[in-house]
Each structure stands twice: as C-alpha cells, then as structure tokens.
VEXDREN-2710 file (C-alpha; in Angstrom, 1 decimal):
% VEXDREN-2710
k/r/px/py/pz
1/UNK/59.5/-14.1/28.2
2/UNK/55.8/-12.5/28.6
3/UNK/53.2/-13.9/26.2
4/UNK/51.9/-12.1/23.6
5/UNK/48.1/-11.3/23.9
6/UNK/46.0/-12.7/21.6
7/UNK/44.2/-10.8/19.0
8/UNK/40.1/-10.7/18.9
9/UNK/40.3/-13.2/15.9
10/UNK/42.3/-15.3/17.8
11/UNK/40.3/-15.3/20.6
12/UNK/36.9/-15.8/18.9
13/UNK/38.6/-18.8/16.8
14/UNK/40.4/-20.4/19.4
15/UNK/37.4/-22.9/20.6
16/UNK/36.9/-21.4/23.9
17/UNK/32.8/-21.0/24.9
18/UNK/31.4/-17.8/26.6
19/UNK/28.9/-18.3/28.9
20/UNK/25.7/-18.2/26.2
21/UNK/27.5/-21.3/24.8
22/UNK/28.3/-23.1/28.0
23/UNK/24.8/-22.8/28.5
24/UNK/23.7/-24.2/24.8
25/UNK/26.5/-27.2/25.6
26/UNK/24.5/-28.1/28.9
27/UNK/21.0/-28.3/27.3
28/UNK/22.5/-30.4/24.7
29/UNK/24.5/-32.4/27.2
30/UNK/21.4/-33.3/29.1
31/UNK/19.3/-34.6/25.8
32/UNK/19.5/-37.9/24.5
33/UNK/21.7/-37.1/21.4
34/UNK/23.5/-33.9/21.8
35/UNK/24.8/-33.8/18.2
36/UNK/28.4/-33.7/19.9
37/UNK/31.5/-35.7/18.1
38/UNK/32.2/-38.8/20.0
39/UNK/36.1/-38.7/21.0
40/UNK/35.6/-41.9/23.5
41/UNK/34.4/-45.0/22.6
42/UNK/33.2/-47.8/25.3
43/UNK/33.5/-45.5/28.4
44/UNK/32.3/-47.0/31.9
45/UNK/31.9/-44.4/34.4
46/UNK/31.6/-44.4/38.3
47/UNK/30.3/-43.2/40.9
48/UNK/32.6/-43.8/43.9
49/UNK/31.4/-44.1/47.6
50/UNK/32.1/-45.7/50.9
51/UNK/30.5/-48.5/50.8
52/UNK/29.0/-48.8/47.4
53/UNK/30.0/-47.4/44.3
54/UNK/27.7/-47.2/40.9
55/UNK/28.8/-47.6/37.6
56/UNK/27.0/-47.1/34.6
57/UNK/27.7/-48.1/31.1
58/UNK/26.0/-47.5/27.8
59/UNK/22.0/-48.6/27.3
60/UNK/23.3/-50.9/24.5
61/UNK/26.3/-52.7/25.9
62/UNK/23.6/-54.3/28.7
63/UNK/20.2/-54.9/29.8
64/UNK/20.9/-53.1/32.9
65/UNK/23.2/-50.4/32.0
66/UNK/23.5/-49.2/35.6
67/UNK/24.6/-51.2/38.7
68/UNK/25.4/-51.3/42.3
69/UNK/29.2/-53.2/43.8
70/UNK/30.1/-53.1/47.0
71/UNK/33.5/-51.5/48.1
72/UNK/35.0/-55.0/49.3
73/UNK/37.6/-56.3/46.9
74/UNK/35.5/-59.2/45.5
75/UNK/33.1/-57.1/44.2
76/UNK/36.0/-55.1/42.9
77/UNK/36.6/-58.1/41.0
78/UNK/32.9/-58.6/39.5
79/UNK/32.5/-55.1/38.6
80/UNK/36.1/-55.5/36.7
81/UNK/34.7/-58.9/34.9
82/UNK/31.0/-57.0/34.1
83/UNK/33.1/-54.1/32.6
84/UNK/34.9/-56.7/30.0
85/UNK/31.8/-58.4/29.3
86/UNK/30.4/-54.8/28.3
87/UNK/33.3/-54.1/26.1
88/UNK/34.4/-51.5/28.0
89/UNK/37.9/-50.3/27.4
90/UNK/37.8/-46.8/29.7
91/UNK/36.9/-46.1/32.9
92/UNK/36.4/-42.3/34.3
93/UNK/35.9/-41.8/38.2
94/UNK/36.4/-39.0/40.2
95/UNK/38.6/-38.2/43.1
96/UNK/36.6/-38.8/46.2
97/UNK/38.9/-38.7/49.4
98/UNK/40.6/-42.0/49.3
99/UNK/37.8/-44.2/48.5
100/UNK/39.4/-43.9/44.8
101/UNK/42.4/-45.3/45.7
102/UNK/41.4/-49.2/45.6
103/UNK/39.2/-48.9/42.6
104/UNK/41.4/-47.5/40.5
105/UNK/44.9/-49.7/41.7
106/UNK/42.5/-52.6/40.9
107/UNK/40.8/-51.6/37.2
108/UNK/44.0/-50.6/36.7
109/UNK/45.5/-53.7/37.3
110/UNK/42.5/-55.4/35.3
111/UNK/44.2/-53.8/31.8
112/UNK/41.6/-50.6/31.5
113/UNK/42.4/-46.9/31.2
114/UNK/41.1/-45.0/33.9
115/UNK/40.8/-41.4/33.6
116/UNK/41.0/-40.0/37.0
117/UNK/39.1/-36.5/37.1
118/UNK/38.6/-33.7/39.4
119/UNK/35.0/-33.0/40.8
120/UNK/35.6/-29.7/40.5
121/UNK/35.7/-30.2/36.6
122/UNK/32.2/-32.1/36.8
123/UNK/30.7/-29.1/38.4
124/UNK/31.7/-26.6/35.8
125/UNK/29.0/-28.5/33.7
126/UNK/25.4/-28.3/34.5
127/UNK/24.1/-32.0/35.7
128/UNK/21.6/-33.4/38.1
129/UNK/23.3/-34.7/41.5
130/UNK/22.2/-38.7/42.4
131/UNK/24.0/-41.7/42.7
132/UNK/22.9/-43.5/39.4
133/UNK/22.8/-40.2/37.3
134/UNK/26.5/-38.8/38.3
135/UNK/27.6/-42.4/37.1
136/UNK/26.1/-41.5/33.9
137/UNK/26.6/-38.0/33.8
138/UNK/30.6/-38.8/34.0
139/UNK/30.1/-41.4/31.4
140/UNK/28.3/-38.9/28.7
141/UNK/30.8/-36.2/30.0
142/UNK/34.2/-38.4/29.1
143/UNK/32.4/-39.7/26.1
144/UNK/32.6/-36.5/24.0
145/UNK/35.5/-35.7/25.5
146/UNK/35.3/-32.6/28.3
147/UNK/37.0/-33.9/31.1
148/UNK/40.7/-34.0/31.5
149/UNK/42.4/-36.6/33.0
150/UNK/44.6/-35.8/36.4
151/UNK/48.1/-36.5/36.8
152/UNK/49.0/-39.8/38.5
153/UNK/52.9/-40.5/39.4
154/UNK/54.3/-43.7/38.0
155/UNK/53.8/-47.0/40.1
156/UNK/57.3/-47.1/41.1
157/UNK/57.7/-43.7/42.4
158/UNK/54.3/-43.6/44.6
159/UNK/55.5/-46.3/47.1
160/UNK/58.1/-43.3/47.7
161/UNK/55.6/-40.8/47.5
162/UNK/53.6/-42.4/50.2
163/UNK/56.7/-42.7/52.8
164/UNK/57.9/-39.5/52.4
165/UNK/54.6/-38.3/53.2
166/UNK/54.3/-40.5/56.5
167/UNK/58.0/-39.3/57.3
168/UNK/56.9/-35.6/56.9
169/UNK/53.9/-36.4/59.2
170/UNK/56.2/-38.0/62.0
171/UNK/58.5/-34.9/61.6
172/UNK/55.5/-32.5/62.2
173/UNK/54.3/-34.4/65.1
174/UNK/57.8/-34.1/67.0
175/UNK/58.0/-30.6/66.5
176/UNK/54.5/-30.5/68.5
177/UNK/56.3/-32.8/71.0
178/UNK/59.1/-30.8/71.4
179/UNK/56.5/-27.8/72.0
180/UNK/54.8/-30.0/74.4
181/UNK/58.3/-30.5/76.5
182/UNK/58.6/-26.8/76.5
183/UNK/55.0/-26.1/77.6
184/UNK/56.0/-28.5/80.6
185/UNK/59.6/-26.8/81.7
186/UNK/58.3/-22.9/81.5
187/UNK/55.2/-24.4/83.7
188/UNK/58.1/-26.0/86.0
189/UNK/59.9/-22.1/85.7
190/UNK/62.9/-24.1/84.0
191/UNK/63.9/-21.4/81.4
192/UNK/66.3/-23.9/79.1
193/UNK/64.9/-22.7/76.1
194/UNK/66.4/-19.3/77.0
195/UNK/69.3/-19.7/77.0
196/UNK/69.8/-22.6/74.6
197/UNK/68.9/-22.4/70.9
198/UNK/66.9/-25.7/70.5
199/UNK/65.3/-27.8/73.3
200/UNK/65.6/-31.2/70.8
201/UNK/70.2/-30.5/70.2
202/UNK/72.7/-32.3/72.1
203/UNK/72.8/-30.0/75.2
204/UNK/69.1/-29.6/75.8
205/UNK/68.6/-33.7/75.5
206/UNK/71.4/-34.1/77.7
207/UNK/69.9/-31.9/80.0
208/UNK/66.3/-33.2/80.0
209/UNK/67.5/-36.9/80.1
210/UNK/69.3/-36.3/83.5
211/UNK/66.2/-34.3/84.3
212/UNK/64.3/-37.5/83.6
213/UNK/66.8/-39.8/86.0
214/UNK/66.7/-37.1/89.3
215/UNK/69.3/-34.8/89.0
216/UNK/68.0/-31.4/90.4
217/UNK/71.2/-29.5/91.2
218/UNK/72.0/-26.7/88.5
219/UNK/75.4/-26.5/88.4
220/UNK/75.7/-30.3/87.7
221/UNK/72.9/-30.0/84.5
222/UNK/74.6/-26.8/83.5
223/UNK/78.0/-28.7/83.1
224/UNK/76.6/-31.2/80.4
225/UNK/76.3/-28.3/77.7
226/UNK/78.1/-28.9/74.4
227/UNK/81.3/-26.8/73.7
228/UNK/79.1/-24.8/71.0
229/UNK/76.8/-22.8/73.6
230/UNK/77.6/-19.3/74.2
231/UNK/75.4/-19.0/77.1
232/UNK/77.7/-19.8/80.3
233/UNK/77.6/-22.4/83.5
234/UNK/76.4/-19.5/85.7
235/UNK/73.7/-18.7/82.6
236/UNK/72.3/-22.3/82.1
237/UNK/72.4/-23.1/86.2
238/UNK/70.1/-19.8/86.5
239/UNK/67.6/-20.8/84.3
240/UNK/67.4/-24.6/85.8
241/UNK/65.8/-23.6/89.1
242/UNK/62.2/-25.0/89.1
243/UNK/59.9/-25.8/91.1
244/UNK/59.2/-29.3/89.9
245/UNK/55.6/-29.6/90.5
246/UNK/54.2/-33.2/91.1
247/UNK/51.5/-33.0/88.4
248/UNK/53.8/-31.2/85.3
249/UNK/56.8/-33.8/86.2
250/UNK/54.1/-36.4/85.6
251/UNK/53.5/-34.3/82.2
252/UNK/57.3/-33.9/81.1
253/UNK/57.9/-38.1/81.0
254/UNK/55.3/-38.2/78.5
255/UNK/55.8/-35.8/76.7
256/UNK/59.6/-37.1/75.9
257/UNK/58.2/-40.3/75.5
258/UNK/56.3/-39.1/72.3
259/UNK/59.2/-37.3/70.9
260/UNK/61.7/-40.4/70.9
261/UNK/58.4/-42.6/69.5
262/UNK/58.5/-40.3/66.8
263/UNK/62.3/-40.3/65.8
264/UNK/61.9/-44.1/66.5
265/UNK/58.9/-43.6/63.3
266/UNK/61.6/-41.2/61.8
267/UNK/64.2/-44.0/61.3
268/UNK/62.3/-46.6/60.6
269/UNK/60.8/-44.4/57.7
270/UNK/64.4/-43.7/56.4
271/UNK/65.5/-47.1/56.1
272/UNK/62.1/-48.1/53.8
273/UNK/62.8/-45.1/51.9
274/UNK/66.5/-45.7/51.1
275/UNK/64.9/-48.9/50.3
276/UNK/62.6/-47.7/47.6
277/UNK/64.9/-44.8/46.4
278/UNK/67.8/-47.9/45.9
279/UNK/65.3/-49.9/43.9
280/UNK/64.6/-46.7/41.8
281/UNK/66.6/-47.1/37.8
282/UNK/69.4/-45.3/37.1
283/UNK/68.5/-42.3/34.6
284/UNK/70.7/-41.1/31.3
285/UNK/69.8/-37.3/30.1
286/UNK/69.9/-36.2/26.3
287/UNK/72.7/-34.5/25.8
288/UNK/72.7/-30.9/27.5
289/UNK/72.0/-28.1/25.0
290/UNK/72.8/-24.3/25.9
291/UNK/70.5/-22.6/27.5
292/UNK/70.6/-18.6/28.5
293/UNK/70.9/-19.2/32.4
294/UNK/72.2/-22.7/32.2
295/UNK/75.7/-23.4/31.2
296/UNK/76.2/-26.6/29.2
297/UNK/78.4/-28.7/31.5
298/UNK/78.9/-33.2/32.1
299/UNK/76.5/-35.1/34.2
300/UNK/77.9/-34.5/38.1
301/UNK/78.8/-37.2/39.9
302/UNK/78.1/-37.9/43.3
303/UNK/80.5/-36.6/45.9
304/UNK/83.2/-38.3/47.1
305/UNK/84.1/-39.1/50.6
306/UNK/87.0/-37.9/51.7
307/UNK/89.6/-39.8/54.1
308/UNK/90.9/-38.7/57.0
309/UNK/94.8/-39.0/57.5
310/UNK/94.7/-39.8/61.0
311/UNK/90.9/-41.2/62.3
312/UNK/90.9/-43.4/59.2
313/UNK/87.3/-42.3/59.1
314/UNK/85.2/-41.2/56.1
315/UNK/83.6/-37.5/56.1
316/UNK/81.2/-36.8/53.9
317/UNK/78.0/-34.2/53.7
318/UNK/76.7/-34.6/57.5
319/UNK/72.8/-34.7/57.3
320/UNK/70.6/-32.1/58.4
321/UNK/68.3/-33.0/62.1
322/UNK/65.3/-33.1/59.9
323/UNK/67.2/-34.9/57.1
324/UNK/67.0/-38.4/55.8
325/UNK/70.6/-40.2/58.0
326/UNK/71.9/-41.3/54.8
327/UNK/73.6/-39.7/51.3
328/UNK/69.9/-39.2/50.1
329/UNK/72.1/-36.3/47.2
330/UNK/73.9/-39.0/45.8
331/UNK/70.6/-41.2/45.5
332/UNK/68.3/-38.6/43.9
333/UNK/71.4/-37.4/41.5
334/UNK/71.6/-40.7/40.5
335/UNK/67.8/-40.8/39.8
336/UNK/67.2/-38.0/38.1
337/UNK/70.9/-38.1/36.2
338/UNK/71.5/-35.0/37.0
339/UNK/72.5/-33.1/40.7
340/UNK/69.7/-30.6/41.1
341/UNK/71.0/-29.2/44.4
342/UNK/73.2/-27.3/42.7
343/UNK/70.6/-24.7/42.2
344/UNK/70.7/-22.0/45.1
345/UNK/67.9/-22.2/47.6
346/UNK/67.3/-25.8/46.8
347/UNK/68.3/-28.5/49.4
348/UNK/68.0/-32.5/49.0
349/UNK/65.0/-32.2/50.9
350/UNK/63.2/-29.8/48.5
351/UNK/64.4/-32.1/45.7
352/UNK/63.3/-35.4/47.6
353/UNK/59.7/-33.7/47.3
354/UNK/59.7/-32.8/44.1
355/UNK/60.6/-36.5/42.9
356/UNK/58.2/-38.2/45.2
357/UNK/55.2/-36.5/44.6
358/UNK/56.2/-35.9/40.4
359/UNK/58.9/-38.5/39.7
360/UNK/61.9/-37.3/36.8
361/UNK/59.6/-38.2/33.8
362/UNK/58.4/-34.3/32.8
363/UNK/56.5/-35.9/29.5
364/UNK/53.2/-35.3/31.3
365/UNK/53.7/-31.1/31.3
366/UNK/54.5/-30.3/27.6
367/UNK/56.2/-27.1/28.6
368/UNK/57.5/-25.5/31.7
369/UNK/54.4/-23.4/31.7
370/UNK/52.7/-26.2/31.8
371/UNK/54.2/-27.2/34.6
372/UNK/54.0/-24.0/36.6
373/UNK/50.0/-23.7/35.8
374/UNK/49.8/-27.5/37.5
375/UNK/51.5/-26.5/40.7
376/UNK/49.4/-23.3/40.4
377/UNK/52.8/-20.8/41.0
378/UNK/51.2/-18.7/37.6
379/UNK/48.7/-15.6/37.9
380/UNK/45.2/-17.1/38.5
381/UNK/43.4/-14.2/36.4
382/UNK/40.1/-13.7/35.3
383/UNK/39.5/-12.2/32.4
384/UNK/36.0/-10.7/30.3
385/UNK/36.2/-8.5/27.2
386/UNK/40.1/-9.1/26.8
387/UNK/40.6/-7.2/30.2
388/UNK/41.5/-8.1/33.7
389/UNK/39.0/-7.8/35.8
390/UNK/39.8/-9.3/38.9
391/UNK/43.2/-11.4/39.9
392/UNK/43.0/-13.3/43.4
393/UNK/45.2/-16.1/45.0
394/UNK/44.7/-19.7/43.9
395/UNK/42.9/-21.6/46.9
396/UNK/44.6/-25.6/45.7
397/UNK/47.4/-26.2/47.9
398/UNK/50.8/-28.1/46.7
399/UNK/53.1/-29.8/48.4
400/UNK/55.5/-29.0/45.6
401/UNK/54.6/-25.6/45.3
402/UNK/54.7/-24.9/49.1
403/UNK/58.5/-26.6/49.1
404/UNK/59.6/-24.2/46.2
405/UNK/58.0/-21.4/48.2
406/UNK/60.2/-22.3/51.3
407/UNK/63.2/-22.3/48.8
408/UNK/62.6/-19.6/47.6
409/UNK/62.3/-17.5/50.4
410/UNK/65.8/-18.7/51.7
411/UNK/67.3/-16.6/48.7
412/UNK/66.9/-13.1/50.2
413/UNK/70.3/-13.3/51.6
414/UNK/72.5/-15.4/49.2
415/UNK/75.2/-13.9/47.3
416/UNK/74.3/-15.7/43.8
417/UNK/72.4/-15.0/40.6
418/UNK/68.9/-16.0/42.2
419/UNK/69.2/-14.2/45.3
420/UNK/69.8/-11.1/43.2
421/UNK/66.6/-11.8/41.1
422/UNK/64.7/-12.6/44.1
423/UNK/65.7/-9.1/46.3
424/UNK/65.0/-7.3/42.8
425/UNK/62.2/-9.0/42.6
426/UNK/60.9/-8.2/46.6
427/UNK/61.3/-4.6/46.0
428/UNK/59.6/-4.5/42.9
429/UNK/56.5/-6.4/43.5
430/UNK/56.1/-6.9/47.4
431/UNK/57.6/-10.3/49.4
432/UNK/54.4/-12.3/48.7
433/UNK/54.3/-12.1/45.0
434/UNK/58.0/-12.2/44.5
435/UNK/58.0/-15.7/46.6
436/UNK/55.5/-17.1/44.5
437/UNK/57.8/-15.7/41.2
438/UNK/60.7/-16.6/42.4
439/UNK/59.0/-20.0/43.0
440/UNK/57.6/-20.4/39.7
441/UNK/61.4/-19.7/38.5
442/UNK/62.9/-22.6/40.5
443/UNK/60.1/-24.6/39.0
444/UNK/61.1/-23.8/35.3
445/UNK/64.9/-24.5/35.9
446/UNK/64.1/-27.7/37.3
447/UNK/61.9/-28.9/34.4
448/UNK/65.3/-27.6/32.6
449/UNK/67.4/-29.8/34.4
450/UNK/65.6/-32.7/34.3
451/UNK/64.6/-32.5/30.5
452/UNK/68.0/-31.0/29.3
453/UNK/70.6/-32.4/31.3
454/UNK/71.5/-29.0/32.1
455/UNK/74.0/-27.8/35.0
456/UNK/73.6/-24.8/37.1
457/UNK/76.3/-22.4/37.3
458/UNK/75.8/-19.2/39.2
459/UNK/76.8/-16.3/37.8
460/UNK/76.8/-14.2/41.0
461/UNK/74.4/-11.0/42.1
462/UNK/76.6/-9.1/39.5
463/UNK/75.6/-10.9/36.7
464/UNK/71.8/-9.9/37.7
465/UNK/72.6/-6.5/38.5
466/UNK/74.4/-5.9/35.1
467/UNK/71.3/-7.5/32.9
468/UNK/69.0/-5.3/35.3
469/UNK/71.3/-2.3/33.8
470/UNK/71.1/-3.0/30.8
471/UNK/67.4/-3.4/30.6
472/UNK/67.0/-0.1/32.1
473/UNK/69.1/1.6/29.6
474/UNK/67.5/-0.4/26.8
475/UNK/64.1/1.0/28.4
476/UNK/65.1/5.0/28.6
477/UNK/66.5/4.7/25.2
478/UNK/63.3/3.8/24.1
479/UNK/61.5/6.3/25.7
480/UNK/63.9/8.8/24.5
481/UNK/63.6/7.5/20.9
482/UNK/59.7/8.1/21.3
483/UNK/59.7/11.7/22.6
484/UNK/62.5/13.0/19.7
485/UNK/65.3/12.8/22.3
486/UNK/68.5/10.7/21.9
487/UNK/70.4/9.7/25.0
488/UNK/74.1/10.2/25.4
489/UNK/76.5/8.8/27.8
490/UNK/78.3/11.3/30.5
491/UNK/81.5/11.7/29.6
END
C-alpha cells in the first residue's frame, strides 16, 4: 500500500529542520549552553583509535574531564572503573573498523549502555575534527539526543553471525581455487571444463585426482566419469590431451592443494556452526492471524526422514555443494518457530543469513518498512519543495539485502505467486528495479512470518494474473467514470 503524502502543514509541523535551521542547531551546538532539552543524562563519550582511545565526560563529573587509555584490555578496565567513579551510566562511540569491537564487548560487560553510532551521522552535524574534541563533540551530541543508536544482534546469535561469515569467506576462496585449477589445465590444453559442467563434481575430481597420481592416457581418465555426463568417452578422451608442461604441473598440485584446505575450513566451520545453531532456544510464535497473502495455517514441523524398504537407510533433503552437510531447515525452523523456506525463491541458505546477521527477534524495526529502510531495499529519494528532485541508488551494502536480491532474482522462472509478481514486475519497471522490489517484498513477508506466525501458501501465477485484471479493470473504470463514459462488458 503506497503512503499518502503529507500535507504542507504536516510537513512544516512534523519537527524536521531545513537547512537555515540545521545551521542555527550547529551554532548553538558549538556554544557552551545551547538552550537544547537534555534527553541524556551522565553520557561518557569516546573517541576510538588503534592504540589509544579518548574519552571525555562532563566538566563537573571530574577535574579532568578528558583522558587518554590505551587499547590493551587493562586499560579497558580503568577506563571502565573512571567511568563509574564519574557516574556515568551511557557510553556513545562510533563505529571505527573493528577497533570498536573490544571496547564496547567490555563496557558492555561492565553494566553501561553503549550507544553504538554511525560516523556518518556525526558528520551531518557541523563539529571541529581532533581527538579530544570528537570525544566531546559525541558526548554533547548524544546528550540532547541527535544520534541514533545502531542495531547490534543479540549476544547469542553473533557467535553465529561471525562463523557464517568465515564459512562464506572459505566458500569464496575455493571458488578462486577452483578458477586457479582451470587457469592451470586450459594452460596444459586440457579442455575438461568443456565438456564437463563443473571442474569441483564427482567426475572432474575423479579426473584431476588421477591426474595428480600419473595417469596420462585419455581413454583411461575418460572412463571415471559419473553416469550423469552427457558428454561421451570419445568426448572427454578428446579434451584430455595436454601437453603437460613441467612448470604448470608444478602449478596444478598447488592449486588442488588450496581447494581441499578450504573444504577442510568448510567442514570444520559446519560442525561449530551446528554447534552454535543447537545451543540456540527453541522459539513459540503468537498465534497466526490472517493476513492478505498469508494463509493462516499450524507451526510446520520439520521434515521427516523417510525409510527405505530395502537399504534400511534414511533419505532425507540432500544438501546443496555449497550447503551446510547437515539438516541446517530443520534447525533454523526450529529457531525461528516457523519454516521460512516455504517462501518461493528462498533457500536455507538465504534464511541462514538472514538469522545470523538479524537473529528472529524483529522488536528492533517497528514495522516492516522499518525494516526495509534498514537493509536499504526502499527508494533512496531526495526531496526539496515537496518534489522529487533527484532519486539515485543507495551506496551501503547488506549482506541481507544482497541475499534477498539473489532470491529474488531466481523467481523469473517459477510457476508460483511471486514469480508472477516478479515477471510483472520486470516488464513494468526494468530487471534492476524490480530485483530490488521484489527484494523488499521477500523482506516484508519474512518480518510477517517471523512476527505472525504466518505460513506461506502459493497461490500460483494465476492468482497474480487475476488481481493484475482486476486492477486494470478497476483502473479503466475509473477513467471512464471521469471522462462521462461507463464501461460495459462484451457480450
């Protein structure tokens, strides 16, 4: 549902400054008493660096209002101890690189409320730039309340957060291994990746492993393929005659070498990660309520394995290559108390991102609008004298956002509900700006889900199609109704 656009009076009462005001709020900012309402009380603030960091409380809570602690985590601990002596009770800091990290884990720790902000907010704000005056220019700032405090997940979800971003790095750097053992065949004139789909399957391992122990003869390597390869014996055998140069078969050892160290990293990040996830609480919804695209349906269950009559073996979901090797769809519907992969375009590992880097609580975003402004999936507009003047892309990147992007972009062929809205949506608007929609849509159901309890149930491209109709009508009816005309069916 669009927003409605708000009226002049709205505007000019809603609290918002224009830029002669900004300006007035900067001169005040900078005198001694700007006359502003005090919405913090006993605020430390600091300036974090490498090796030092500043902090700076008010002139009346200590002789020496600013001071100087090293980075090492004794100091830590006396600039936590001078804060309580001061009667401090807040602490704002900014976000520089990770040098953050420690401080605020440890004040944290220490029973104060850090506000975590973004130096980009700082900047908005006129202020000089020094060590001992940006420590007191964020304490003055968070005082009378103009800086917002950024989201943090909880402590129990950022040990997942932090693995699933090392496994994600491990996966990267095997795809640029497997690149490298390309690079190293075509310069040998081995053409496997030819005539087989992917270097890193069964067959081309198989292949490059005996490779690796001496076998040269085609016809031999070509017989190890896996019944799944179209390409035939005489096919494969073709494209194995190299030259095997000294100096690229001294490349090729290596270059497998860093591709099994990194599934070796791969595995060993799964089982800490199933670790973590199994340490995670089970988590009870509100009952579901009815919603317009989301049917009203129990909490799913995870799926069952199913026996097999005659191996005695249990078959369940096989994992993706890139996948976590175990039932990581059971975990995270068990975690968020609600199965989220039943939404179209969204895999486990979409979801697994999602949780790590938010968690299932959605109490920080008030609304899904909230949400989709966070991840930076709404318009980024700029607007002077109620018009737009000029709408550009947002430059803050997401891993969130950039994993409901690849979601979304898997819809343009699927025969459900969302893959309907999303080819409607392509033709409409262009690919780029309906990904980023569509994106923003997956976004929204998901806050749904996980604030709702609600189910997703498709209800197919016809569904879509026969809304879209029915809008259309509603629309020429309209425009009809304005011109004196009446439209009438054909009979």
């Amino acid at each position: 549902m669009a927003k409605r656009k708000q009226s002049t009076f709205e505007r000019l009462t809603s609290g918002k400054l224009n830029r002669k005001q900004r300006k007035d709020l900067g001169r005040r900012l900078r005198a001694d008493d700007p006359g502003l309402e005090i919405v913090h009380r006993n605020v430390g603030g600091i300036d974090v660096g490498n090796q030092s960091h500043y902090v700076a409380v008010a002139p009346a809570c200590d002789a020496e209002p600013v001071r100087e602690f090293g980075s090492w985590t004794a100091d830590l601990v006396r600039m936590a101890e001078w804060l309580k002596l001061c009667g401090i009770q807040q602490v704002v800091l900014q976000s520089t690189g990770v040098y953050w990290i420690a401080v605020y884990d440890l004040l944290e720790k220490a029973g104060f409320q850090v506000c975590l902000t973004n130096a980009r907010d700082t900047k908005n704000l006129p202020g000089r730039k020094s060590d001992v005056q940006e420590s007191q220019w964020l304490m003055k700032l968070h005082t009378y309340g103009l800086l917002r405090n950024s989201f943090r997940p909880p402590e129990q979800i950022r040990p997942v957060r932090t693995i699933w971003r090392l496994r994600d790095r491990h996966v990267r750097e095997a795809g640029r291994a497997i690149q490298h053992i390309q690079k190293a065949l075509t310069t040998m004139n081995v053409q496997l990746a030819n005539v087989i789909s992917d270097v890193s399957g069964v067959t081309g391992q198989a292949i490059i492993r005996a490779i690796l122990r001496g076998e040269r003869d085609p016809y031999r390597l070509a017989a190890m393929k896996d019944h799944r390869v179209r390409a035939s014996d005489e096919e494969i055998a073709r494209s194995l005659e190299g030259n095997w140069r000294e100096d690229v078969w001294f490349e090729l050892p290596q270059a497998v070498d860093g591709y099994d160290f990194c599934q070796r990293q791969i595995r060993e990040c799964d089982e800490r990660l199933q670790r973590y996830l199994q340490a995670l609480p089970s988590r009870a919804l509100p009952h579901p309520e009815r919603d317009a695209e989301a049917t009203m349906t129990s909490l799913p269950q995870p799926k069952e394995k199913v026996q097999s009559p005659k191996s005695g073996k249990k078959h369940g979901p096989k994992p993706r290559k890139n996948e976590p090797q175990f039932d990581l769809e059971a975990e995270l519907a068990r975690i968020c108390g609600i199965n989220v992969a039943t939404l179209d375009g969204v895999d486990v590992m979409t979801i697994q991102t999602f949780v790590s880097e938010l968690g299932t609580d959605m109490t920080p975003w008030r609304t899904e609008d909230h949400l989709v402004s966070w991840l930076k999936l709404s318009p980024n507009r700029q607007i002077s004298g109620g018009k737009v003047i000029k709408q550009e892309r947002s430059k803050a990147k997401n891993r969130v956002a950039d994993a409901l992007r690849m979601a979304a972009s898997t819809l343009i062929r699927s025969d459900s509900y969302l893959g309907a809205r999303f080819r409607y949506l392509r033709g409409r608007i262009g690919p780029g700006k309906a990904i980023k929609a569509m994106a923003a849509h997956l976004a929204r159901l998901i806050y749904r889900m996980l604030t709702r309890g609600q189910n997703w149930v498709d209800r197919g491209a016809k569904e879509h199609e026969q809304r879209r109709q029915e809008r259309d009508q509603l629309s020429l009816r309209r425009k009809a109704a304005a011109l004196g005309f009446r439209l009438e069916p054909v009979a």
